[in-house]
ROKOLRO-952821 format. One record per residue (C-alpha): residue number from 1; x, y, z; residue in one letter. Coordinates in pm, whole numbers. Layout:
N
  lumpa      px      py      pz  semar
    NUM       X       Y       Z      a
...
//
This chain:
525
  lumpa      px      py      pz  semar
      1   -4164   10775     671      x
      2   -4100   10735     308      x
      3   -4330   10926      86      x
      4   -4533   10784    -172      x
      5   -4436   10813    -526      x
      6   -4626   10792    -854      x
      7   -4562   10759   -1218      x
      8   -4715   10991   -1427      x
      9   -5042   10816   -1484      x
     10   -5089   10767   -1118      x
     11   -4959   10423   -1068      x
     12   -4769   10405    -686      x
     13   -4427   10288    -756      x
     14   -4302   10106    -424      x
     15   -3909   10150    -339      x
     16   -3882    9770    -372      x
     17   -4053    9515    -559      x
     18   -4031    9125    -507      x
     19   -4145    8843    -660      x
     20   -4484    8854    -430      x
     21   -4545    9211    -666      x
     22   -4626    9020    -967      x
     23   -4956    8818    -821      x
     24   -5056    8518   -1024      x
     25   -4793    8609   -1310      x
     26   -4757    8335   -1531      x
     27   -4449    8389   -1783      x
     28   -4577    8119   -2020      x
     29   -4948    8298   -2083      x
     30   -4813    8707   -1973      x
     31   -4503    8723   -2162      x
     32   -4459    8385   -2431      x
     33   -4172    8412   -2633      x
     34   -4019    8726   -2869      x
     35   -4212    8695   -3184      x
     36   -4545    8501   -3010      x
     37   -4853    8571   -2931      x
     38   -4856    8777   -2703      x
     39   -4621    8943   -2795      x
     40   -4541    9123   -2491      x
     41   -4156    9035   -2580      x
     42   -4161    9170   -2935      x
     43   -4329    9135   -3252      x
     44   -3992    8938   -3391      x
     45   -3823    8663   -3257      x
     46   -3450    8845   -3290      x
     47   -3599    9194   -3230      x
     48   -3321    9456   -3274      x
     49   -3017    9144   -3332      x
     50   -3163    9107   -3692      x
     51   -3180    9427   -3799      x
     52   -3256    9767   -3620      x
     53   -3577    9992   -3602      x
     54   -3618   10267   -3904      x
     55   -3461   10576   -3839      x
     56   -3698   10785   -3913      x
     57   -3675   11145   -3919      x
     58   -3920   11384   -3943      x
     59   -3903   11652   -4225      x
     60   -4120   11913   -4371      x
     61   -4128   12291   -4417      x
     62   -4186   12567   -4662      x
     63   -4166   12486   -5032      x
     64   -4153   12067   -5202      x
     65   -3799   12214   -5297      x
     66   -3663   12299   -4978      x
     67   -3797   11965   -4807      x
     68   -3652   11775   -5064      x
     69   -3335   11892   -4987      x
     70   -3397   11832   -4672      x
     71   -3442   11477   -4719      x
     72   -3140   11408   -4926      x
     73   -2938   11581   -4620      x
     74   -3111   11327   -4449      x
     75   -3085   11050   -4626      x
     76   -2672   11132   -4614      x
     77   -2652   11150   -4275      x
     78   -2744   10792   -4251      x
     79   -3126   10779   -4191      x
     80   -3333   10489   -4309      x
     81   -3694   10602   -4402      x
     82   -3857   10930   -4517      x
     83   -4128   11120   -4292      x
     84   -4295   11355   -4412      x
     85   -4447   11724   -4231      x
     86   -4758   11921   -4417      x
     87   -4864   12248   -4342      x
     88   -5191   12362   -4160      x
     89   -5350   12452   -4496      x
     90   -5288   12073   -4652      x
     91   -5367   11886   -4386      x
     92   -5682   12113   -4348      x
     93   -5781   12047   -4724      x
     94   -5665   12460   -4842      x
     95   -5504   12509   -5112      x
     96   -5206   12771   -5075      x
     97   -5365   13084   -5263      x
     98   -5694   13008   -5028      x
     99   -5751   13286   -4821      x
    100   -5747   13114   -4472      x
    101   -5407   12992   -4571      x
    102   -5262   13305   -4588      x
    103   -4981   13329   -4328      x
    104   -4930   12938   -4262      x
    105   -4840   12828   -4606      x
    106   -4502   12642   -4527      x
    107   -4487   12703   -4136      x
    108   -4517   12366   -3977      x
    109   -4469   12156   -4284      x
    110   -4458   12147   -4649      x
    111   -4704   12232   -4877      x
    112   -4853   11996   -5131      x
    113   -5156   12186   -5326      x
    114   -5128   11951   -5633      x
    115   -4925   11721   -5807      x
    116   -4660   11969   -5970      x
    117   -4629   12023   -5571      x
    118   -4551   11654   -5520      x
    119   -4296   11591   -5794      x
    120   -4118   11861   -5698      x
    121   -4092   11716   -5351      x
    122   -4006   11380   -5471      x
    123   -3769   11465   -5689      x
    124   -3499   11210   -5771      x
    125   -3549   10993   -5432      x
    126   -3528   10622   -5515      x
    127   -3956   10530   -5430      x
    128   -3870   10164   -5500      x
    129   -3605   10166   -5193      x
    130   -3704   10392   -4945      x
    131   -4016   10360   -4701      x
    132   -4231   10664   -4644      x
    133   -4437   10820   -4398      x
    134   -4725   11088   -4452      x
    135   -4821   11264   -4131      x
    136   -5131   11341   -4276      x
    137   -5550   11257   -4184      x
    138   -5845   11468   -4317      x
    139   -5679   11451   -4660      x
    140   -5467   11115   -4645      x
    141   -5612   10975   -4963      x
    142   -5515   11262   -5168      x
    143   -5143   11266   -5051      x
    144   -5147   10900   -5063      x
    145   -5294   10948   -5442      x
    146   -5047   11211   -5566      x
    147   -4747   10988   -5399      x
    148   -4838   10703   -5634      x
    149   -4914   10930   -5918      x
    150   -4562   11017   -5909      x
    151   -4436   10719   -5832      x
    152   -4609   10563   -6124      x
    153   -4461   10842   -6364      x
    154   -4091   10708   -6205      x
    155   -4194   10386   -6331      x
    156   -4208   10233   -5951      x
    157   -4536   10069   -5945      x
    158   -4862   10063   -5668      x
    159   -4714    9732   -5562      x
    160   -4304    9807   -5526      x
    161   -4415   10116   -5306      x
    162   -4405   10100   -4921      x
    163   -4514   10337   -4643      x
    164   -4764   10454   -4440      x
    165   -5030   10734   -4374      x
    166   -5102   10837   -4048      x
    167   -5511   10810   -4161      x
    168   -5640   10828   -3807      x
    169   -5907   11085   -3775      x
    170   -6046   10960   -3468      x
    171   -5774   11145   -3296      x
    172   -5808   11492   -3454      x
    173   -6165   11445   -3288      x
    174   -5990   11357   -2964      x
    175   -5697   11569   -2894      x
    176   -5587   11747   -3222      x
    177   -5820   11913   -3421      x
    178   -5736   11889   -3809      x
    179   -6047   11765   -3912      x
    180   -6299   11815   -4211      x
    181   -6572   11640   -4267      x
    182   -6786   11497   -3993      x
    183   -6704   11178   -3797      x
    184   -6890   10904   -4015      x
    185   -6818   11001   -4348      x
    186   -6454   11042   -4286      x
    187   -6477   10657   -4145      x
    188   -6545   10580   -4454      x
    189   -6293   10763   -4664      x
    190   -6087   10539   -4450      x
    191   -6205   10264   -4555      x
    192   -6227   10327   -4895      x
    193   -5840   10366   -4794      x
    194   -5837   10038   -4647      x
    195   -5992    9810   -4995      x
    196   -5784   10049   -5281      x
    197   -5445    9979   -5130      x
    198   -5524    9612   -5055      x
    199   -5589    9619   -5430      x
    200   -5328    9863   -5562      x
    201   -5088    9923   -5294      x
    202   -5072    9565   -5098      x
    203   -4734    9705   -4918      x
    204   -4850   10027   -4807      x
    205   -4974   10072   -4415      x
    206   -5310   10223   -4466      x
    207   -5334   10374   -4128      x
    208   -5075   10441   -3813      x
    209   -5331   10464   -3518      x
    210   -5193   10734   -3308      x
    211   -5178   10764   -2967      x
    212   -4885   11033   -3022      x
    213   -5137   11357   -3044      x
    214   -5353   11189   -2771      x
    215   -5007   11244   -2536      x
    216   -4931   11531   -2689      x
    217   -5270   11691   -2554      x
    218   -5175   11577   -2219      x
    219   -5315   11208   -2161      x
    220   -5144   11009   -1927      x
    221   -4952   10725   -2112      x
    222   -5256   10465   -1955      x
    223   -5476   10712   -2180      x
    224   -5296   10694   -2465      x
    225   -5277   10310   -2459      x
    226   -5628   10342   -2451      x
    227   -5835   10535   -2610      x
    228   -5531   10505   -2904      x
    229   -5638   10120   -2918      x
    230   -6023   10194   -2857      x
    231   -6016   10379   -3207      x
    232   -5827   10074   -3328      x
    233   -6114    9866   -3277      x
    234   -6299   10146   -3448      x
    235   -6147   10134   -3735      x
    236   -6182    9713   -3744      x
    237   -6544    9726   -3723      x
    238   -6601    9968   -3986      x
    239   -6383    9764   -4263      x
    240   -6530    9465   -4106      x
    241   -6906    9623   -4164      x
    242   -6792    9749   -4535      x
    243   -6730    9375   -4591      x
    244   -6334    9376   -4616      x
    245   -6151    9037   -4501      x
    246   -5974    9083   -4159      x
    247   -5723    8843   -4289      x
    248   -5636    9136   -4603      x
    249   -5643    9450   -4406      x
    250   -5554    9364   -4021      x
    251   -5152    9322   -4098      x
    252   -5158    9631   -4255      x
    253   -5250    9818   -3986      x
    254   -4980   10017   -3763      x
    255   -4968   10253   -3465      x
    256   -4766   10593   -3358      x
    257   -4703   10631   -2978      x
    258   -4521   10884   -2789      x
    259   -4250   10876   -2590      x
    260   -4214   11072   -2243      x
    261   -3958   11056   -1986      x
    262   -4042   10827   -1689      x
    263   -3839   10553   -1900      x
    264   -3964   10245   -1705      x
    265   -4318   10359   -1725      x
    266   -4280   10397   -2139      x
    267   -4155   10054   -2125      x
    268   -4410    9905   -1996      x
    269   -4672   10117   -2189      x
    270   -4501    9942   -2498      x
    271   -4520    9636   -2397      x
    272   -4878    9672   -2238      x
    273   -4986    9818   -2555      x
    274   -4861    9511   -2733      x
    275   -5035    9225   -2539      x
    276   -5371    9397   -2520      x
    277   -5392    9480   -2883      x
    278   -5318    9083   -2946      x
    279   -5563    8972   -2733      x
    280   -5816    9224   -2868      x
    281   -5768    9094   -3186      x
    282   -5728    8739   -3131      x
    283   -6056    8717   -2851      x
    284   -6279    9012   -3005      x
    285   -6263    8926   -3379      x
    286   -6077    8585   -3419      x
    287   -5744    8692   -3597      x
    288   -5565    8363   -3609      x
    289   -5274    8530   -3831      x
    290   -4990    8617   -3567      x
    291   -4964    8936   -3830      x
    292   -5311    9043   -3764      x
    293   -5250    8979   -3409      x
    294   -4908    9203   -3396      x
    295   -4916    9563   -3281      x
    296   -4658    9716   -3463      x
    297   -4546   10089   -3419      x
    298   -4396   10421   -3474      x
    299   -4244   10606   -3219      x
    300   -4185   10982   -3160      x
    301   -4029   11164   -2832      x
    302   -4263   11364   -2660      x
    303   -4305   11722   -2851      x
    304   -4532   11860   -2529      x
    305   -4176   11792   -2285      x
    306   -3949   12016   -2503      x
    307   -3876   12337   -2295      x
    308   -3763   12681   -2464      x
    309   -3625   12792   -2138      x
    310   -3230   12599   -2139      x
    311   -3326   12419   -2492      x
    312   -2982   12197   -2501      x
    313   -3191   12026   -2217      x
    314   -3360   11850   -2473      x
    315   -3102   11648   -2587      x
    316   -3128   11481   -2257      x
    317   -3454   11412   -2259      x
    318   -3443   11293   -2610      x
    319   -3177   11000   -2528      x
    320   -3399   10917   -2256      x
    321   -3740   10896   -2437      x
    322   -3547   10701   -2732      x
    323   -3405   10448   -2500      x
    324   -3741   10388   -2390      x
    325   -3906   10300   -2726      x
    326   -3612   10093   -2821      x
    327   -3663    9908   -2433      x
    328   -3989    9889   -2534      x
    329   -3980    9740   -2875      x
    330   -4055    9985   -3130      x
    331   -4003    9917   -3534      x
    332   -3904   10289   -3641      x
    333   -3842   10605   -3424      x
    334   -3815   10980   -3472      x
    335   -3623   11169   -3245      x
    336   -3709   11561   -3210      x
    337   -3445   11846   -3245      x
    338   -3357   12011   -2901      x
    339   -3491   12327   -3031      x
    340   -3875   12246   -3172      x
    341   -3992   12465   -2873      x
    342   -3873   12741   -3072      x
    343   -3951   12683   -3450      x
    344   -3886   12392   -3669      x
    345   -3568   12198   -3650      x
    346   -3215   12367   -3767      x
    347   -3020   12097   -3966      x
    348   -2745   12092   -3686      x
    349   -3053   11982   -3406      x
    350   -3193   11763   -3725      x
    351   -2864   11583   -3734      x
    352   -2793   11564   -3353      x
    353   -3094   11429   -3335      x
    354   -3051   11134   -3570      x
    355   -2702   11073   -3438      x
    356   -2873   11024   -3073      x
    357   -3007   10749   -3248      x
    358   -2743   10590   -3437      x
    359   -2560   10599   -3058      x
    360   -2823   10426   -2884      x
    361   -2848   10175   -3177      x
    362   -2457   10114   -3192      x
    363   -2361   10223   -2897      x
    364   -2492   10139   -2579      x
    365   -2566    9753   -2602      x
    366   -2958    9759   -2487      x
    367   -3023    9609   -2886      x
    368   -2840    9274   -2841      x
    369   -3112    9114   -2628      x
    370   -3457    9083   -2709      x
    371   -3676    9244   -2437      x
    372   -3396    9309   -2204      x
    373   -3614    9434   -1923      x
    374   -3877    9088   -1916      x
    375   -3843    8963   -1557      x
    376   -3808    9255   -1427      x
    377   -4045    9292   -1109      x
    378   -4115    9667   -1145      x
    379   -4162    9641   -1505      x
    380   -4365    9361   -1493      x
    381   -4569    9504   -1226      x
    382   -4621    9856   -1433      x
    383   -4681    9632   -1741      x
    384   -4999    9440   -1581      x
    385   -5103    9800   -1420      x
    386   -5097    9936   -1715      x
    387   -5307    9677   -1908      x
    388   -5576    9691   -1630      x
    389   -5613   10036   -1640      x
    390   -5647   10080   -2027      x
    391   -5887    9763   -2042      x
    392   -6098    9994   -1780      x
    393   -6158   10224   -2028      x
    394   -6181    9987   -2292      x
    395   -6482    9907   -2138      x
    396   -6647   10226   -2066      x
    397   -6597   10322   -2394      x
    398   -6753   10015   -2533      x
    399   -7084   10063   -2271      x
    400   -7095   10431   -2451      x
    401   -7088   10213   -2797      x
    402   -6731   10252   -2942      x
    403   -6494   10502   -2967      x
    404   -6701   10757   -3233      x
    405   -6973   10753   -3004      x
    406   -6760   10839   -2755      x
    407   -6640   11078   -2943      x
    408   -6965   11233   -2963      x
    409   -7003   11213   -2641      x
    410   -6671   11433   -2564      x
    411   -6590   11140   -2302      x
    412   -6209   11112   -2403      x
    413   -6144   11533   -2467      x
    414   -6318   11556   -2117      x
    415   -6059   11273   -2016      x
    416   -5749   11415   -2166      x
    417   -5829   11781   -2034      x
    418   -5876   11630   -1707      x
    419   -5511   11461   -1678      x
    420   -5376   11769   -1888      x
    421   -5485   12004   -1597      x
    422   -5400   11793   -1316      x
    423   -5061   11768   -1478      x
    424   -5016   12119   -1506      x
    425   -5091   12173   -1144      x
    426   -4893   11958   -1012      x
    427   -4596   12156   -1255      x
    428   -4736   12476   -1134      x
    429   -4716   12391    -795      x
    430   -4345   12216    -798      x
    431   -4456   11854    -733      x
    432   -4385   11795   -1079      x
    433   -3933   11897   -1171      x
    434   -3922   12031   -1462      x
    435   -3530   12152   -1501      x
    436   -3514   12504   -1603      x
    437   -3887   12567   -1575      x
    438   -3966   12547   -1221      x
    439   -3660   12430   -1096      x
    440   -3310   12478   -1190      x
    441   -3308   12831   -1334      x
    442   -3129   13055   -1485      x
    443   -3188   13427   -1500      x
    444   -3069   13375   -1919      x
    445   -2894   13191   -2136      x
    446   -2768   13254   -2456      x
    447   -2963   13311   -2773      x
    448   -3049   12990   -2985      x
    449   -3041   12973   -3367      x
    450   -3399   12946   -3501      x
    451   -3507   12773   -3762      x
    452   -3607   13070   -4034      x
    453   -3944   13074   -4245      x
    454   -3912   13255   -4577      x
    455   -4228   13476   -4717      x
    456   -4034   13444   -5056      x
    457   -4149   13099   -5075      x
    458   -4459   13107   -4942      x
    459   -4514   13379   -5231      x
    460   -4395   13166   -5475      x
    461   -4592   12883   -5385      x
    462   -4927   13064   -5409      x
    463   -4788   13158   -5764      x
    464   -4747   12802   -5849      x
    465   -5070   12707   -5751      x
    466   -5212   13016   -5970      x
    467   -5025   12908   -6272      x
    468   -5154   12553   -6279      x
    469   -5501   12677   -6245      x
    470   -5451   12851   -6600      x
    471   -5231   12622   -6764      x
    472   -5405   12254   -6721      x
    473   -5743   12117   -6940      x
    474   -6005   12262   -6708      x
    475   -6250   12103   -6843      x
    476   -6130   11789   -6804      x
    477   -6057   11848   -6426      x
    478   -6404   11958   -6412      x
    479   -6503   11663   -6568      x
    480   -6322   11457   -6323      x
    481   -6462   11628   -6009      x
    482   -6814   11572   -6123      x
    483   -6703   11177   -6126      x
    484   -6561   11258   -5769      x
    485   -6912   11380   -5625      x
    486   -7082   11101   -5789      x
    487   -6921   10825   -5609      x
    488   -6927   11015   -5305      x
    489   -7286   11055   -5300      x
    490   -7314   10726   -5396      x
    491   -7121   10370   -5201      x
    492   -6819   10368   -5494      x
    493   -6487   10424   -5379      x
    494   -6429   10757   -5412      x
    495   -6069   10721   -5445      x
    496   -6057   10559   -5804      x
    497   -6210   10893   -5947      x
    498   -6033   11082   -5700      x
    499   -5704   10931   -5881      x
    500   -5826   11061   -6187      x
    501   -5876   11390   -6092      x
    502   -5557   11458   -5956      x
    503   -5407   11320   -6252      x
    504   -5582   11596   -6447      x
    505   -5407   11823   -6190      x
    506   -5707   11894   -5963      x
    507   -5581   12059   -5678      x
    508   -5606   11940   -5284      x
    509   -5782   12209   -5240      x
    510   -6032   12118   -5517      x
    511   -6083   11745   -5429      x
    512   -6146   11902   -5056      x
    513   -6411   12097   -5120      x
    514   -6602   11834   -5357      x
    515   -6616   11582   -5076      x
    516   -6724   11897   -4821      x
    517   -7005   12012   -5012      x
    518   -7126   11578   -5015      x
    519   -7032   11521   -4653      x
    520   -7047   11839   -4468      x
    521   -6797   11997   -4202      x
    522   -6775   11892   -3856      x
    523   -6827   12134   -3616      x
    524   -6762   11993   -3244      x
    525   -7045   12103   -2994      x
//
């Protein structure tokens, strides 16, 4: 008797499907056409025969000097679109010379403490051509401030610059854990976000809802869809509530989602993802723009499926987690470097990694249709599972009232660490291949070239940050920080005067601890 057989979030797959598998499936109202609501084809009509997704890869360690030259290498090898890595101590609002920073200055990602940091890191890149993106929450607004600062000094304007910020603390809540200040008031730095770059930066992406560190903590990909979409709707009601038009902010809005390896399962996440986040949008708050309406998004491959143990692996697993976005319709990618389950990526996995990529773009022929896989009964069939499940949740989240009070609640950590264990068991006991972990083995294999991290420059970067401490007006950054804590404690935006502050060369650090001593620090019960 044939055993059963599951994808990773549960769903049976059957060893056949027919047309009876897809029960009342209406192409006209499930799929519509590419570029149509709802979108389940694609948010363009021509998808990938107009012009490909961004090639986007991810960069960011050490010093503003060394990433730089990191993204120039880039940039030569043929990439289309910055992204940019910050260390632990930036991302948790620390300025390098802060004592908890000591030891992770540089490690995972660059670090920005102020805007000398920022130039540097900027330094001759054309702003007006290229498209950037911050991986960066608790302190978004600053990075996103000191970008434009600089920017504005190159002569590119608020309104030539375009990019994103990741911007979605609902999921360091959830799964990740680079939070500051307490759930609410960070909603609102948000959307303070939100209304300054519809005024100042109307190309910018104010937010890319992740679902990405949701996966990474071990969701299943139903999960991710989910509770990635749940603080979607989060983030709408709050700019709704602060009075912004939906028509202004809703087509700015864009999503990060992970890749993982069971490709026809990814596929249909993607495409699952799509339709629901349409119909959200059109049913739940009356978007009649097809942009407000269109779930556009970032992909990475899955960080948490990278193995130390026979690292050139990766590369495998890469291709396949790549082909799945691109299946599955995504509008810029970032493929990881077979050896991030050792250290940061070596320029010859950096460049692999791009070229894996440029293969499946030019290469392989799965770009010249649009939605190559529609019709097909298994994908169909995983597509309309998919949807069900996630609109479950949907649901139980809105009975607990919305995702932060879910949050609150710890129903999607309790969730997450649910499916993360199960997962784990199943690896642990061998129902779950993973080759060269559990099966496939080798007794050793030869020694891989690590990315290294230099204490030189984490040394000098602590010096930088003490130098511009003594060299700026501090009474003007004084002066500016007072402004800061006003229109926090008040309903101002908080980042006009934050603008102002870093312009005075406040530091991140600084500007951090302001809005910490108005709004507190979250500590998770």
């Amino acid at each position: 008797m044939d055993e059963q057989r599951f994808t990773d979030s549960g769903i049976e797959v059957r060893a056949v499907y027919r047309p009876e598998d897809l029960t009342d499936f209406d192409p006209a109202r499930r799929l519509g056409e590419p570029g149509e609501y709802p979108f389940t084809r694609g948010v363009h009509p021509t998808m990938y025969r107009g012009r490909l997704w961004t090639m986007r890869q991810y960069a960011g360690f050490g010093t503003a000097e060394a990433t730089n030259e990191r993204f120039k290498f880039l940039l030569g090898a043929g990439q289309t679109g910055l992204s940019c890595a910050f260390d632990l101590p930036t991302q948790m609002g620390y300025d390098a010379d802060h004592a908890r920073a000591e030891g992770e200055v540089g490690k995972v990602g660059v670090a920005i403490s102020s805007i000398d940091d920022m130039r540097l890191l900027l330094r001759d890149l054309p702003l007006d051509q290229v498209t950037t993106s911050m991986t960066i929450n608790a302190t978004a607004s600053t990075l996103l401030l000191l970008y434009q600062l600089v920017a504005e000094e190159q002569g590119v304007r608020g309104d030539q610059l375009r990019g994103t910020i990741q911007n979605d603390i609902l999921k360091e809540y959830i799964a990740r854990g680079t939070y500051i200040y307490p759930p609410r008031p960070s909603m609102r730095l948000i959307v303070d976000t939100f209304a300054y770059c519809a005024a100042e930066m109307p190309q910018w992406n104010t937010i890319s809802i992740s679902g990405y560190h949701i996966r990474e903590a071990g969701s299943t990909a139903v999960q991710e869809v989910a509770f990635t979409l749940a603080n979607g709707v989060a983030y709408v009601e709050a700019a709704l509530a602060a009075g912004l038009d939906l028509a202004e902010f809703a087509p700015r809005l864009s999503f990060f989602f992970n890749a993982h390896n069971n490709l026809f399962e990814e596929v249909a996440k993607f495409r699952a993802a799509r339709r629901l986040w349409a119909s959200i949008m059109r049913d739940r708050f009356g978007a009649t723009d097809p942009r407000a309406q269109t779930l556009r998004f970032h992909t990475q491959t899955g960080g948490s499926t990278l193995t130390a143990q026979q690292p050139e692996n990766n590369v495998v697993r890469v291709t396949i987690q790549a082909l799945a976005a691109v299946l599955g319709g995504t509008q810029s990618l970032h493929t990881n470097g077979f050896d991030e389950a050792l250290g940061l990526p070596t320029e010859h996995a950096a460049r692999l990694a791009l070229r894996t990529q440029q293969i499946v773009g030019y290469e392989s022929g799965v770009t010249e249709s649009v939605d190559p896989l529609a019709g097909s009964y298994l994908v169909e069939s995983l597509t309309d599972e998919i949807e069900r499940r996630a609109r479950e949740y949907l649901s139980r989240i809105d009975d607990l009232g919305g995702a932060v009070a879910a949050i609150e609640a710890r129903y999607p950590q309790e969730e997450i660490e649910s499916a993360a264990y199960d997962f784990a068991r199943r690896v642990e006991r061998g129902e779950r291949v993973v080759v060269g972990v559990n099966r496939f083995t080798e007794a050793a294999t030869a020694p891989t070239d690590v990315f290294p991290v230099d204490a030189a420059q984490q040394r000098a970067q602590v010096e930088r940050v003490h130098a511009l401490k003594r060299d700026r007006d501090n009474g003007a950054v004084r002066q500016a920080l007072d402004d800061l804590e006003r229109a926090a404690r008040g309903t101002a935006n908080v980042l006009y005067p934050m603008k102002t502050a870093l312009a005075h060369r406040a530091t991140l650090g600084e500007v951090a601890d302001v809005l910490r001593n108005v709004f507190g620090v979250y500590e998770p019960h």
